[in-house]
N, C-alpha and C positions, 0 to 999 in steps of 0.2 A: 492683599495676597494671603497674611494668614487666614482673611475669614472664606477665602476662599476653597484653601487647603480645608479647613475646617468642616467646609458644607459638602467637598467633596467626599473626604474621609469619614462624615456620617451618611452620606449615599451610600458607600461601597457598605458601610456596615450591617444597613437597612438591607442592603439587597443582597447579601449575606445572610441574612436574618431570615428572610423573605424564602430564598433558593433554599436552606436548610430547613425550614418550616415545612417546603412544600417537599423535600426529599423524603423527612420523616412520616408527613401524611401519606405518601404513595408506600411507605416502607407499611405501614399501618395497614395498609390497604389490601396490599397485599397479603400480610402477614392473617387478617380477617380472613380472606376468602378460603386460604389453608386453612384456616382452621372452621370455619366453615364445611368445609371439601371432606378434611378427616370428619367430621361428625355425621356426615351421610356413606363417605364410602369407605374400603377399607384395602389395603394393598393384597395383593394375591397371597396367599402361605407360600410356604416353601413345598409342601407335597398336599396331595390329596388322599392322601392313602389315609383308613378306617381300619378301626380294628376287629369289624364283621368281614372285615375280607382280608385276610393276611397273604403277605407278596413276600418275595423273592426276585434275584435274579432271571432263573430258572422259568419262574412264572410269567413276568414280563416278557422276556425272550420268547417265548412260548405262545402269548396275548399278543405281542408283533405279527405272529405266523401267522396265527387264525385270522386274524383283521384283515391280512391282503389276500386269507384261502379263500378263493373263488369253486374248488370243486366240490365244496360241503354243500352249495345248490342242487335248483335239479336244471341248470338248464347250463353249470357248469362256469358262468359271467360274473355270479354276483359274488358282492362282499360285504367287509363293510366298508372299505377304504375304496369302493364303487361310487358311494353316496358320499363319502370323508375323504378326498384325493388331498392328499401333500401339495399337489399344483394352485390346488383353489384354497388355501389356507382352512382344511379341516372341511368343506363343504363340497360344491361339483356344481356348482355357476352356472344350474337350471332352474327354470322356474318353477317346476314338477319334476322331481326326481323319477328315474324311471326305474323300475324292480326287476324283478327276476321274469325270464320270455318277453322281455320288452313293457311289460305291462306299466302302465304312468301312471304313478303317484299320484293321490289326491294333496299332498302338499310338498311345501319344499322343505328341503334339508338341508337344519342349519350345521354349523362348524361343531364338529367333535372336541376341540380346545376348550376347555375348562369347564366342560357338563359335570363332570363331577360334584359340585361344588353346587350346582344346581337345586333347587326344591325337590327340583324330578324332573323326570325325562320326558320327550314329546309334545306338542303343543297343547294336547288336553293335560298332561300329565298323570297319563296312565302308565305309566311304569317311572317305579321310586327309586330305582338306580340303575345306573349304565349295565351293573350286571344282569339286571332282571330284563333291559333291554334286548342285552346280546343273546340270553339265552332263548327267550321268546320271538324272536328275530328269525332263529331259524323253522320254526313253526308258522312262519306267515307266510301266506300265500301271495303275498307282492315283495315279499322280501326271501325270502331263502326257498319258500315253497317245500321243504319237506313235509311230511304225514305227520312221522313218531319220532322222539329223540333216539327213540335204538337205532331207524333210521340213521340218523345222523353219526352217533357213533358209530356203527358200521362201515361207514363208507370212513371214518376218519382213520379208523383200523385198517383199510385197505390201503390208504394213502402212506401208510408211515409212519404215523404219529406217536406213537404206542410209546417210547426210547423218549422223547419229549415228555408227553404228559407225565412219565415214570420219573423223571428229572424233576418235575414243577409240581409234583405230588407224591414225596414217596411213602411208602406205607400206606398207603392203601389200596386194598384188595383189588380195586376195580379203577385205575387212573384215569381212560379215554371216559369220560361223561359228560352228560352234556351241561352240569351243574359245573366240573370243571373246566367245561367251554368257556361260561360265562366268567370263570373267578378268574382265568387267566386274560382274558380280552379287559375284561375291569383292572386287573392289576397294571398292564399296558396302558390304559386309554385315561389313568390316575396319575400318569404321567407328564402327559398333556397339556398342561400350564402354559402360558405364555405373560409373562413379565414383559409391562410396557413401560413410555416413555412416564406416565401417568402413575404409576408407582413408583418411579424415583422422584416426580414431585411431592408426593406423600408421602412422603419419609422425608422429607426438607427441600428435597434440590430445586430450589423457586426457578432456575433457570433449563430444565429439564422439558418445560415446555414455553410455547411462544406468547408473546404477548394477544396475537389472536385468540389462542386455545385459552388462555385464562379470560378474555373476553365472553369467550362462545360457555368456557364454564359456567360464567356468574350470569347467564342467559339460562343457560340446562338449566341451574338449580331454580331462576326468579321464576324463569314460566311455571314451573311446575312440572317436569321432565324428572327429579329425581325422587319424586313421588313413588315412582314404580321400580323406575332405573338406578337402584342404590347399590350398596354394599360392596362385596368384591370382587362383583361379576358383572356391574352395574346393570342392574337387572336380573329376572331368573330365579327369584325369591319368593316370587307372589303370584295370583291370579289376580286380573281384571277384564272386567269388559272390554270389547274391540269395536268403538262407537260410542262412547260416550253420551257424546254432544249429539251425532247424528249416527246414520248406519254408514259400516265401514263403505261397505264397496261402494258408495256413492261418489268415496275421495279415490281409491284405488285401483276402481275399474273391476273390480273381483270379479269372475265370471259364476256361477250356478255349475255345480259337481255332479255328473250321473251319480258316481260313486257314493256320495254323500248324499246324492237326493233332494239337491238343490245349493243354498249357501250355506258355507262352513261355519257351524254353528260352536265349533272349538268344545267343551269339554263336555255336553251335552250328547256328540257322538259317543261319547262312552259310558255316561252315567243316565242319559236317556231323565234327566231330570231337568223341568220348566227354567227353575231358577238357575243351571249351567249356560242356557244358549247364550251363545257369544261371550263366553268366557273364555278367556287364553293363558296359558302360562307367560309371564309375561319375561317377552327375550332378553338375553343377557345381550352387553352393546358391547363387550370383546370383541376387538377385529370386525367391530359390523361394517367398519370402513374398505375394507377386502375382502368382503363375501355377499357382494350381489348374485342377484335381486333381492327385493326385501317384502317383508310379510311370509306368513304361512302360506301364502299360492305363487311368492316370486312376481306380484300382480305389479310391483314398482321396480323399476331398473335402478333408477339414481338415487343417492344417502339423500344428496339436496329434497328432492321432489319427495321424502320419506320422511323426513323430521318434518316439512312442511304438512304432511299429511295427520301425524302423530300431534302437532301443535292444533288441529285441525277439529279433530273428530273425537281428541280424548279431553282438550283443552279448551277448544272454543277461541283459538286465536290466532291470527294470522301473522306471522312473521313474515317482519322484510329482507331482502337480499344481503343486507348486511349478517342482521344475527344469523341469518339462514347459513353465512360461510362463515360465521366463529362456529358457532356450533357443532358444525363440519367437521371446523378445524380439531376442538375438542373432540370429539368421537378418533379423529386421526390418531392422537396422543393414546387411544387404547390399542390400537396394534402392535402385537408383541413379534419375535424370530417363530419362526415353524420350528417346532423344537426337533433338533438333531436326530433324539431318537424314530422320527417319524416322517425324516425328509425323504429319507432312502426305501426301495422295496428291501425286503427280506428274504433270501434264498430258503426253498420250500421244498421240502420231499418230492425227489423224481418221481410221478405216478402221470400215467392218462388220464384222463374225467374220463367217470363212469357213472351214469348217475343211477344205475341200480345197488343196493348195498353190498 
């Protein structure tokens, strides 16, 4: 009897031994891939605000207005919260964004949430921040379609604005401009952050995400996904190729652009240089999980059928159904709230469209 009690009570000990062994190796495990995770990415700041662009209240409030002004066009529709709606989490859930007189985009557009923070703006990365965006925005002719920025000012003068920009700029001679078009729409759109479930894992909170998502993470980072896709945007830091392995639109479907004059050759359309084609800004994966379609032509519908694509043609490797939905799961853990200030429209100067100045 005692040597029984005896074999029994060094069993439970072993397998005490054994369960705690194995608790501390998962503790281990875990505790690697965090750190890991922090040495590629990095959690969102608290603001994006720059000290080449100085904000205010005033200014903000002010950068809300212009973003949903539709009558600074000429056809009276567009904006920029046309292509950035609140409903579709900073995007507008087409595959070709359509401009000003109906006119169709040659690509789509992604989420205004957290560009700031960005390398630069656009898929080639022709313009180096949201404000040089907003300002030149109104000068395009798929997008605002005006001539002149006096143009523009002018009509923002007839609208009302004047008591506004004089708030969000005072002391200076000349408030409505179209340079403080830009600085007040940037000061707004530096707002725009979205803190996800993915930044209270990186900052400690190991249970902030699911055991899939820390699956599909240590997937992102083994394939080779966090290569491009780092830092605190994961993604939107770098250019590369769009094809790698092979040419994109063969995994895609891409169609050939009148506009473009055939396939989108990414930052080549703008610097008209050999070694640009098929160079991309490469996208930041905030909320990529709530802003379909995907790619610069919207040419994929589903995250699934897009990470399989990206494992594909950047990586040379085909992923199975499993990592296919950790993975998934992981990109989920980046979607953050619509931030408050940007849920709501914003009451706007009583005035008609007119689109002569």
């Amino acid at each position: 009897m005692h040597f029984i009690k005896w074999t029994t009570s060094i069993a439970a000990g072993v397998l005490l031994i054994l369960t705690t062994s194995s608790m501390v190796n998962a503790e281990n495990k875990e505790q690697a891939l965090l750190d890991q995770a922090r040495s590629l990415f990095k959690a969102l700041p608290d603001t994006a605000h720059v000290d080449d662009y100085p904000h205010s209240k005033a200014r903000r409030e002010l950068g809300k207005a212009l973003f949903f002004e539709t009558r600074v066009s000429t056809d009276g529709r567009m904006s920029c919260a046309a292509c950035h709606n609140p409903s579709y989490y900073g995007a507008d859930s087409l595959a070709l964004s359509v401009g000003v007189h109906g006119k169709k985009l040659p690509r789509n557009a992604p989420t205004v949430f957290n560009t700031p923070l960005l390398i630069a703006q656009h898929y080639g990365g022709n313009r180096v921040s949201v404000e040089e965006q907003a300002m030149k925005a109104l000068l395009s002719p798929l997008a605002y379609g005006n001539t002149s920025y006096a143009e523009v000012e002018a009509k923002l003068d007839k609208l009302g604005y004047e008591k506004k920009f004089q708030a969000a700029f005072p002391n200076e001679p000349k408030a409505i401009s179209a340079e403080n078009w830009a600085t007040a729409i940037g000061a707004f759109e530096r707002t725009l952050l979205t803190p996800a479930p993915f930044d209270k894992y990186l900052k400690g909170d190991q249970k902030a995400i699911s055991k899939e998502a820390k699956l599909g993470l240590e997937k992102f980072i083994s394939t080779g996904c966090a290569g491009c896709h780092n830092g605190a945007t994961v993604g939107g830091q770098s250019y590369q190729k769009f094809g790698i392995v092979e040419d994109y639109w063969l995994a895609t479907g891409s169609k050939e652009m009148e506009l473009l004059k055939g396939r989108d050759k990414g930052k080549f359309h703008d610097t008209q240089k050999a070694e640009d084609t098929y160079i991309f800004k490469v996208p930041q994966l905030r909320n990529v999980a709530v802003t379909p379609p995907y790619f610069h032509d919207g040419s994929v519908a589903r995250l699934e059928d897009a990470v399989r694509v990206m494992a594909r043609v950047q990586l040379g490797q085909k992923l199975n159904d499993v990592d296919v939905a950790n993975i998934v799961a992981f990109l989920q853990t980046l979607t953050g709230e619509v931030p408050a200030q940007f849920a709501s429209a914003p009451s706007l100067p009583v005035a008609g469209f007119q689109n002569q100045p």
